[in-house]
C-alpha positions as CSV (number, residue, x, y, z in Angstrom):
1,X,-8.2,-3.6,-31.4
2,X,-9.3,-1.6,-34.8
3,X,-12.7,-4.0,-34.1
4,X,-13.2,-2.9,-30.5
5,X,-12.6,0.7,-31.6
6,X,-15.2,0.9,-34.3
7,X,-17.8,-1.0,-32.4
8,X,-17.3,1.5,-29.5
9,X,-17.8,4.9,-32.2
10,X,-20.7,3.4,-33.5
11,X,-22.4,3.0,-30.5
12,X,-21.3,6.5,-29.1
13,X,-21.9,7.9,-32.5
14,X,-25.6,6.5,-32.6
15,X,-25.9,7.8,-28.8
16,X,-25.1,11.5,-30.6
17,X,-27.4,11.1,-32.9
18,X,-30.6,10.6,-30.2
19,X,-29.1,13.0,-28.3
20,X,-29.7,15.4,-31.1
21,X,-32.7,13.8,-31.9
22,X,-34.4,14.4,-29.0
23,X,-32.9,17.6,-28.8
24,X,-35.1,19.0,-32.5
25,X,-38.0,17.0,-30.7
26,X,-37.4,19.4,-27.6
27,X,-37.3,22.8,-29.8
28,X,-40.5,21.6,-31.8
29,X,-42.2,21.0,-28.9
30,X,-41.2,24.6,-26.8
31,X,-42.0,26.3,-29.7
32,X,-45.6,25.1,-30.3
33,X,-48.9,27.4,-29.1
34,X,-49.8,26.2,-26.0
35,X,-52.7,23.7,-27.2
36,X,-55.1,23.3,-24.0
37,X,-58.7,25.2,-23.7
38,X,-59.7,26.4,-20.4
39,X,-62.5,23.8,-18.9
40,X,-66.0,23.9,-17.8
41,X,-65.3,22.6,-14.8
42,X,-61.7,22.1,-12.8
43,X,-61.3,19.0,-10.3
44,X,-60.1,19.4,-7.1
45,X,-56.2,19.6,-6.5
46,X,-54.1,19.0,-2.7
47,X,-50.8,20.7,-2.9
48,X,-48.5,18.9,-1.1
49,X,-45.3,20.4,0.6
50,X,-42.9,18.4,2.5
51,X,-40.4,20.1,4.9
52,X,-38.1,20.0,7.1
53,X,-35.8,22.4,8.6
54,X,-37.1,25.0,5.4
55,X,-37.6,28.1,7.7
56,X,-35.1,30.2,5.2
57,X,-37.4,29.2,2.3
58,X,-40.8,28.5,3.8
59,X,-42.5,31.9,3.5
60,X,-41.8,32.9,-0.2
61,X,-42.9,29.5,-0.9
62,X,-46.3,30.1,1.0
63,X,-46.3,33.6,-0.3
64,X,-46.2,32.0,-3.4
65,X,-49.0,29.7,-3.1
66,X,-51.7,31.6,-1.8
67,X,-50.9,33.7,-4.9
68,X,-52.0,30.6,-7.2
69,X,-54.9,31.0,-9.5
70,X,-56.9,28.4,-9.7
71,X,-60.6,28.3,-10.9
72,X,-61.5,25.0,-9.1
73,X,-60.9,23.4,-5.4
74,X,-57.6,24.1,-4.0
75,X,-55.9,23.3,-0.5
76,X,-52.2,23.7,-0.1
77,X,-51.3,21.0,2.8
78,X,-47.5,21.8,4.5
79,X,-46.2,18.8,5.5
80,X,-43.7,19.6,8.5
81,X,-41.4,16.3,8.8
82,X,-40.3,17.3,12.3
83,X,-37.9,20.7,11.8
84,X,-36.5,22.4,14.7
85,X,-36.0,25.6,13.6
86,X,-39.4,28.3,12.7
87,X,-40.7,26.0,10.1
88,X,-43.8,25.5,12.9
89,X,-44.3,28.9,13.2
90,X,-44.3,30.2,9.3
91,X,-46.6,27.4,8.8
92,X,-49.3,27.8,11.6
93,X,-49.2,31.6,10.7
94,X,-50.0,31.1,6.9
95,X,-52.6,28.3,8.0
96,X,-54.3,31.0,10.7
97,X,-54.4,33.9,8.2
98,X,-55.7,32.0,4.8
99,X,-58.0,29.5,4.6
100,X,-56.2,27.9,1.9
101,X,-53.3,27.0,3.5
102,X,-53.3,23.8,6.3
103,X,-50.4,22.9,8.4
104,X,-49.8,19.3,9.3
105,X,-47.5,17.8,11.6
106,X,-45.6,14.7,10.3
107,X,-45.3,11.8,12.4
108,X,-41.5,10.2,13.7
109,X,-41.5,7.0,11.6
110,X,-38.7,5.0,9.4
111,X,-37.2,5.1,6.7
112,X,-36.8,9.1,6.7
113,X,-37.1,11.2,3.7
114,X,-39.4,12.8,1.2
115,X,-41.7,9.4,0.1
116,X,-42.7,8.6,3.3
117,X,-44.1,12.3,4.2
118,X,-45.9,12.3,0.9
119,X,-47.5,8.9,1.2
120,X,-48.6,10.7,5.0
121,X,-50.0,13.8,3.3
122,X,-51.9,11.4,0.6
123,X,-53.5,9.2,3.3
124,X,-56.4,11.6,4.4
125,X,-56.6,14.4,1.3
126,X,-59.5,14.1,-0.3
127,X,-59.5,15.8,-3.7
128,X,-58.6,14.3,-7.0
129,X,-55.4,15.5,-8.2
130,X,-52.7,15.7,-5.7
131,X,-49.4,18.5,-6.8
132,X,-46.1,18.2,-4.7
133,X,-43.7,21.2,-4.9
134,X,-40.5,21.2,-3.1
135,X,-40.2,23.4,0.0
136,X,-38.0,26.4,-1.8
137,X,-40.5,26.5,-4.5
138,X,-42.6,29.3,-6.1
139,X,-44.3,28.5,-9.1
140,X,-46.3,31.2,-11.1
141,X,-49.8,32.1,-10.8
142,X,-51.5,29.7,-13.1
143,X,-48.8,26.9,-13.3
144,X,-51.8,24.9,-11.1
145,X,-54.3,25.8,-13.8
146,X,-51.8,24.2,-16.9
147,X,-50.9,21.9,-15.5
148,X,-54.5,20.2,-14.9
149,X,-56.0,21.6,-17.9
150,X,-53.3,19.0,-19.6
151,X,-53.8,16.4,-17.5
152,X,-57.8,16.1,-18.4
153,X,-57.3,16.7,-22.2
154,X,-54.6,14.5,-23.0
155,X,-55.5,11.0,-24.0
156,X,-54.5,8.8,-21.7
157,X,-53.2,11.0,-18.7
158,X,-53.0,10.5,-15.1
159,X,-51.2,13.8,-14.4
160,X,-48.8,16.4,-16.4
161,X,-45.2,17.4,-15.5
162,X,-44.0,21.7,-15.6
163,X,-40.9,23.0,-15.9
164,X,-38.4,24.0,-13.0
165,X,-36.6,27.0,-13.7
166,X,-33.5,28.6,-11.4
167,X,-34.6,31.2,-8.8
168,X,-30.7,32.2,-8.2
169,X,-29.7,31.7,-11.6
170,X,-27.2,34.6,-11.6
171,X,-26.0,34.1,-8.0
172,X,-22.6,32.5,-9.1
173,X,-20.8,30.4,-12.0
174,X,-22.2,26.8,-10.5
175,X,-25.6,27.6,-10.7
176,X,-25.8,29.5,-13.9
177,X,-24.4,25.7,-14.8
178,X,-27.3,24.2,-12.6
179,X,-29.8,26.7,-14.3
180,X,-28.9,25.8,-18.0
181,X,-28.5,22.0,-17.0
182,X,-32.2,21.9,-15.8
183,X,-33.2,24.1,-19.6
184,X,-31.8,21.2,-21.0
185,X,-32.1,17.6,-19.6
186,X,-35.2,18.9,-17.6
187,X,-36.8,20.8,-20.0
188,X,-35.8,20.1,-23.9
189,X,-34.6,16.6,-23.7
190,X,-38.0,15.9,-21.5
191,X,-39.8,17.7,-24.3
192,X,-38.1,16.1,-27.1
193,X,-39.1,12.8,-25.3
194,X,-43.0,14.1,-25.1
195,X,-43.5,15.1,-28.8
196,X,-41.5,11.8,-30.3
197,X,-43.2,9.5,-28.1
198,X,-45.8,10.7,-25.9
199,X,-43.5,9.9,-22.7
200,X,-43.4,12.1,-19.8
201,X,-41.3,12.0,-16.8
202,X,-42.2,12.8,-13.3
203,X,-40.0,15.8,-11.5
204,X,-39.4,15.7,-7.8
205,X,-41.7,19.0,-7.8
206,X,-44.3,20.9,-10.2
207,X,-46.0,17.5,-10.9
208,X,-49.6,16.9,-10.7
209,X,-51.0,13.1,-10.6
210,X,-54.4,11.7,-9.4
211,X,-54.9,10.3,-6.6
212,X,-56.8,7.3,-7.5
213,X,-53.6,6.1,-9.9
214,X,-51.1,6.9,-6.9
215,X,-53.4,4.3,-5.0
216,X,-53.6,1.7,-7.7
217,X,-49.8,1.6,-7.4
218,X,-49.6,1.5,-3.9
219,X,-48.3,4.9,-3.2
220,X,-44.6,6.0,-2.9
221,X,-41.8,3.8,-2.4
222,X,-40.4,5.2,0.7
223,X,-37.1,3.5,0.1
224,X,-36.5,5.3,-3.1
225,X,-33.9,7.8,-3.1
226,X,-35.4,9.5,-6.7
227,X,-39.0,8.8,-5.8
228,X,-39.6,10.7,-9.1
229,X,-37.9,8.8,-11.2
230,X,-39.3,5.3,-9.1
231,X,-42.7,6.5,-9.9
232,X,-42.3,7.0,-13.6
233,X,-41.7,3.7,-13.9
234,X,-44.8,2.6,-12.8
235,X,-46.7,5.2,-14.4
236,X,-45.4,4.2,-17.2
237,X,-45.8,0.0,-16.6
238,X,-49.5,1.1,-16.7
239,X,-49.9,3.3,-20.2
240,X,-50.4,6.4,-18.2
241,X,-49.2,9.3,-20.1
242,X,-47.8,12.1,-18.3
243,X,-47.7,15.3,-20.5
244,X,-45.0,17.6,-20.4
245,X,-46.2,21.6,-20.0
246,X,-43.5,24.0,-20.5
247,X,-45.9,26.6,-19.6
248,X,-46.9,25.7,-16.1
249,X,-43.3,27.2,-14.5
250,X,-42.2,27.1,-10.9
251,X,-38.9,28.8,-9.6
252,X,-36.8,27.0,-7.2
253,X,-33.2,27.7,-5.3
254,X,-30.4,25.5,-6.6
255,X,-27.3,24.6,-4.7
256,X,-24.8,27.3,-4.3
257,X,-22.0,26.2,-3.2
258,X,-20.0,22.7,-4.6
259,X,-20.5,20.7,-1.5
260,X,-24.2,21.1,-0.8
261,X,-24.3,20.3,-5.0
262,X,-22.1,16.6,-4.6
263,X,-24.5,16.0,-1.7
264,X,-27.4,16.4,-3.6
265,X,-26.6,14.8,-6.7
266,X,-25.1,11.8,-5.2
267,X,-28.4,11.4,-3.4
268,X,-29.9,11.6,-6.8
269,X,-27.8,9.1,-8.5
270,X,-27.6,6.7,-5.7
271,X,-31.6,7.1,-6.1
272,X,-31.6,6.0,-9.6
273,X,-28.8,3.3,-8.8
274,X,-31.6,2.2,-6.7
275,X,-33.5,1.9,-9.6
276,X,-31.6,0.4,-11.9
277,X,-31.5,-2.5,-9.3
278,X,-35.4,-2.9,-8.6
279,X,-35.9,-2.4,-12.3
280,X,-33.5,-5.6,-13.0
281,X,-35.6,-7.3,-10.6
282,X,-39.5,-6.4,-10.7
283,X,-40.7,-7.9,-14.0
284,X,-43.9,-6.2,-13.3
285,X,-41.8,-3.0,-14.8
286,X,-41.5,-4.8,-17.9
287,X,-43.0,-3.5,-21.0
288,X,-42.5,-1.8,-24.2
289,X,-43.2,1.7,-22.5
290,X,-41.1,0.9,-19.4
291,X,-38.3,-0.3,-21.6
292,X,-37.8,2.8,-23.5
293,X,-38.1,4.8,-20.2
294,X,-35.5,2.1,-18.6
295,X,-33.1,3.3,-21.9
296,X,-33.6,7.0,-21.4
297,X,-32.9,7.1,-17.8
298,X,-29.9,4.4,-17.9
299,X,-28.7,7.0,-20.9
300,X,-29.2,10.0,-18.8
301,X,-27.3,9.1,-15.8
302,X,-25.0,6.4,-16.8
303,X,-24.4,6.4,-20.8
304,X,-23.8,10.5,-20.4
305,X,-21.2,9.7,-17.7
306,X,-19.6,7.0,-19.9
307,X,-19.6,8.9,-23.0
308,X,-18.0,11.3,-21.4
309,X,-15.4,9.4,-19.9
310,X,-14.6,7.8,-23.2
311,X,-14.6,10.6,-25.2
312,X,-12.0,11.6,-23.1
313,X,-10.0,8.4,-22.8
314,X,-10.0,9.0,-27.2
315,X,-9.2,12.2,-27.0
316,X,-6.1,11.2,-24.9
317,X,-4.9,8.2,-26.7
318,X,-5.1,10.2,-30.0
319,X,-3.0,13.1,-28.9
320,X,-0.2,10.8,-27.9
321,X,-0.1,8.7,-30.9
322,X,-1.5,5.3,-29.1
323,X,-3.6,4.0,-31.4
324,X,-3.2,4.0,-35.2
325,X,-3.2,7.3,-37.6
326,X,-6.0,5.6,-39.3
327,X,-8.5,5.2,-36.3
328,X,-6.9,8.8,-34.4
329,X,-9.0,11.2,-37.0
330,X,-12.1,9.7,-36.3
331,X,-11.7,8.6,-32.6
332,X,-11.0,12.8,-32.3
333,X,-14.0,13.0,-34.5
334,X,-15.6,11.7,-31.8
335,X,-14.6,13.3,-29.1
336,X,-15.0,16.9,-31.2
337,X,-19.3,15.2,-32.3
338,X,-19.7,14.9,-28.0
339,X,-18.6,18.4,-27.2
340,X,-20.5,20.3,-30.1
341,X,-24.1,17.6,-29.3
342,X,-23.3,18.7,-25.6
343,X,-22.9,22.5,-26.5
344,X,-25.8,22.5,-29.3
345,X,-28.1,21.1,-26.9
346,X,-27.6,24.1,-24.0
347,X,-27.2,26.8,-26.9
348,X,-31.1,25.9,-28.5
349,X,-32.7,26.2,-24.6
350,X,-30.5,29.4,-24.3
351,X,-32.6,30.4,-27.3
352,X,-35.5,29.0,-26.6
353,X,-35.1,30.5,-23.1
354,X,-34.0,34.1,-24.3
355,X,-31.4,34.0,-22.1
356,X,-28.0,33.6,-25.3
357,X,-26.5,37.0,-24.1
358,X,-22.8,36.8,-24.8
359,X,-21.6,35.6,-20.7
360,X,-24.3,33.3,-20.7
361,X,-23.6,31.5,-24.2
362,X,-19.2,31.6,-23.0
363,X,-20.2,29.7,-19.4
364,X,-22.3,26.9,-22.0
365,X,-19.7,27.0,-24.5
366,X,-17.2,25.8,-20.9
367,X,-19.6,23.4,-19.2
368,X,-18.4,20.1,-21.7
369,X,-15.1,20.9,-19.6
370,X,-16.3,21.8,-16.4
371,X,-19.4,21.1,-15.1
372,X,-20.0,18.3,-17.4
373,X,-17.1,16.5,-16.1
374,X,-17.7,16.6,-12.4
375,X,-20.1,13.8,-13.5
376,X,-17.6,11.2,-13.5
377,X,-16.8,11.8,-9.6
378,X,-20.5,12.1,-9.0
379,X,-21.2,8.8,-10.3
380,X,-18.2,6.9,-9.2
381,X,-19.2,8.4,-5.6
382,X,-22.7,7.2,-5.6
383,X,-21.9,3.6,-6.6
384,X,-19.0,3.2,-3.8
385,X,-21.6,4.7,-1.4
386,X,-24.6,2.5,-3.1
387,X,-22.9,-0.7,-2.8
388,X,-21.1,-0.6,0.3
389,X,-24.6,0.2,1.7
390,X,-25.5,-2.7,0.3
391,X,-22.7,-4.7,1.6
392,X,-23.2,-3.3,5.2
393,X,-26.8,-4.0,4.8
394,X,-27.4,-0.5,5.6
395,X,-30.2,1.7,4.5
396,X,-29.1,4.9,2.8
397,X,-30.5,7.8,4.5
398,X,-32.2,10.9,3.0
399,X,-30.0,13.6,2.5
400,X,-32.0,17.1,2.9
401,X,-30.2,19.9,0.6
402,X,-29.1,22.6,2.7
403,X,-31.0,25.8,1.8
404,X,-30.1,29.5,1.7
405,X,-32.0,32.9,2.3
406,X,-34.3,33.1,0.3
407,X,-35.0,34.6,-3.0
408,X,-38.2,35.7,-4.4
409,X,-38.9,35.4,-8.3
C-alpha cells in the first residue's frame, strides 16, 4: 500500500510541477513586446461565421466586424445553418448595406453541427487565409491584422491562435469563473505551451489558418465534437506551427446559467473523448509533435479531473486516520501543492489581466472548491453519454449553446 501511495504523489507531484511550469512559460510569454512588424503587403483573409438560431447575438457580432481594420483583402462570409428565428434578416441587411459582409445560406445535410458548415463556407472562398469566429463574437479592431501579421513571420506557420476574453464577465458568480478559467487554460497555459515549445493550439474561434493547409488535410472532420482540438492534431502531425497572439482579442458571451454550461462542456469533453479514440487509432497522428500535444490535451481534460479527484480521495483518507501517520503529512501535502498550483495559476492571469481587485482575487481563491470540482460530474457525464452512443451506435449530435441578449464590449 505505502508503494502504491508514493508512486501515485510522484506522479501527481511531477504533474504540479508542469502545471507550474507551463504556468512561468505563460507569464514570460504575456509579458513580452508584441514582436511582429506591420507587412508590405497583407494576404487575403474569409471570415467565416457559422449560425444558427444567433438572432440575440448576430448584430453586435456583425457590428463588430465591419468595424475590423484590416490593410489587406477582407470578406466576412455568415454562414446561416438553417435558423428560424431573424438570423436571415440581420444577415441579408448587414450583406445589403456593406459590401464586406456576404450572407450565405447553408444547405440541410448530415451530420449537423459546426464542421460541416465550415467545410461549406471553405468550399468556394477564394482568399488565402480563412478566420472563423463564433456567432456571439466581437473581436477588436485589429485582432485580424495580429493575428496574420504572426502567421507570415513565424517560421513554420500555417495560421496563429488569439485570445478569447469574457463579454459578460461580471454578469454573475459562474461566469466570472468561466472568464478567469479561459485567462488561464486558454490563455497562460496556451502561452506557456508557445514560448517552451513552439506549440499552438487551435480555439473553436479567433483562429486564422490557410486555406491551402486546411485542404492538404482534407478539411474539417464533421464528426468531431471539438473540431478545434481535432484539427490541432493534424496541424500538428504536419510541423505546422500555430502561434499564439495574446494581442489579437475577441470578446465572446459565456454560459450564464449552470445548465446551458453542463451542456456545453459535456459537448466539449465528449468532443475530445472523441479524440482520444481516433488518436488511439490513426497512426498517421503519430509523431513527436503530436505526442506532446496528445499529453497536454489528455492532461487538460482528463489528468486535471483525476488529480482532482484524488487529491480529494487523500485529503479524505488523511483526515480520518486511514492510512498511516507517516504517509498522511505528505498525502495532505499533496492535496494542499493542488489547491495553491490551481490558485497560483488564476492569481498570475488576474495579474497579468489587471483584473486582481479584492472580489475578483476571493471568487479564484474558491474556484479549487467550486467550480473546479464540477469537473468530475462533467467528465463522468460525457463518458456515460460517449460510450452508450457508442454502444447504441448512435451518432452524438451537436449541441448549439443557447445564447442570451446581447452584450456589446
Amino acid at each position: 500500500m505505502d508503494i502504491f501511495f508514493i508512486t501515485a504523489m510522484t506522479f501527481f507531484w511531477v504533474l504540479l510541477i508542469y502545471y507550474s511550469w507551463l504556468a512561468v512559460g505563460g507569464v514570460i510569454h504575456r509579458r513580452r513586446i508584441y514582436p511582429f512588424e506591420k507587412l508590405d503587403d497583407y494576404p487575403s483573409v474569409s471570415i467565416l461565421i457559422p449560425a444558427h438560431n444567433e438572432g440575440v447575438v448576430m448584430q453586435y457580432t456583425l457590428q463588430a466586424m465591419q468595424a475590423l481594420e484590416y490593410p489587406g483583402r477582407l470578406q466576412v462570409i455568415l454562414l446561416d445553418d438553417n435558423s428560424s428565428d431573424d438570423t436571415e434578416a440581420i444577415g441579408r441587411e448587414y450583406s445589403r448595406l456593406f459590401s464586406r459582409i456576404h450572407y450565405v445560406q447553408v444547405p440541410p445535410g448530415e451530420p449537423k453541427g459546426k464542421s460541416r458548415v465550415l467545410n461549406h463556407g471553405l468550399s468556394f472562398i477564394d482568399t488565402e487565409y480563412f478566420l472563423v469566429y463564433d456567432a456571439d463574437n466581437q473581436p477588436e479592431p485589429d485582432a485580424v491584422q495580429k493575428l496574420v501579421e504572426a502567421a507570415v513571420q513565424t517560421k513554420k506557420a500555417v495560421g496563429a491562435v488569439g485570445y478569447v476574453k469574457t463579454v459578460n464577465a461580471r454578469k454573475n458568480l459562474l461566469t466570472r469563473m468561466i472568464a478567469l478559467e479561459f485567462e488561464v487554460f486558454q490563455l497562460l497555459m496556451q502561452s506557456g505551451r508557445w514560448h517552451w515549445w513552439k506549440m499552438g493550439s487551435l480555439a473553436g474561434t479567433n483562429m486564422l489558418l490557410k486555406v491551402s493547409a486546411l485542404e492538404e488535410l482534407g478539411g474539417y472532420d464533421e464528426y468531431a465534437l471539438a473540431e478545434d482540438a481535432e484539427l490541432t492534431i493534424r496541424v500538428a502531425s504536419k510541423g505546422w506551427r500555430l502561434p499564439v497572439v495574446p494581442e489579437a482579442r475577441t470578446w465572446e458571451q459565456e454560459p450564464e446559467q449552470l445548465r446551458i454550461f453542463i451542456r456545453q462542456r459535456t459537448r466539449w469533453l465528449i468532443g475530445n473523448i472523441y479524440l482520444l479514440e481516433k488518436s488511439l487509432k490513426d497512426a498517421s497522428f503519430w509523431n513527436r509533435t503530436t505526442l506532446i500535444h496528445s499529453i497536454q490535451h489528455i492532461a487538460t481534460y482528463f489528468f486535471f479531473v483525476v488529480v482532482l479527484f484524488v487529491s480529494n480521495v487523500l485529503l479524505i483518507l488523511s483526515l480520518f486516520d486511514v492510512v498511516s501517520v507517516s504517509l498522511a503529512v505528505p498525502l495532505l501535502m499533496v492535496w494542499f501543492m493542488s489547491y495553491i498550483v490551481y490558485t497560483s495559476q488564476i492569481l498570475s492571469a488576474q495579474v497579468l489581466e489587471k483584473d486582481a481587485g479584492s472580489f475578483q482575487v476571493a471568487v479564484g481563491g474558491i474556484m479549487y472548491f467550486t467550480y473546479a470540482q464540477l469537473f468530475l460530474v462533467l467528465l463522468a457525464k460525457s463518458f456515460f453519454s460517449y460510450f452508450a452512443s457508442r454502444i447504441r451506435k448512435r451518432t452524438i449530435l451537436w449541441d448549439k449553446t443557447e445564447r442570451f441578449k446581447g452584450e456589446n464590449s
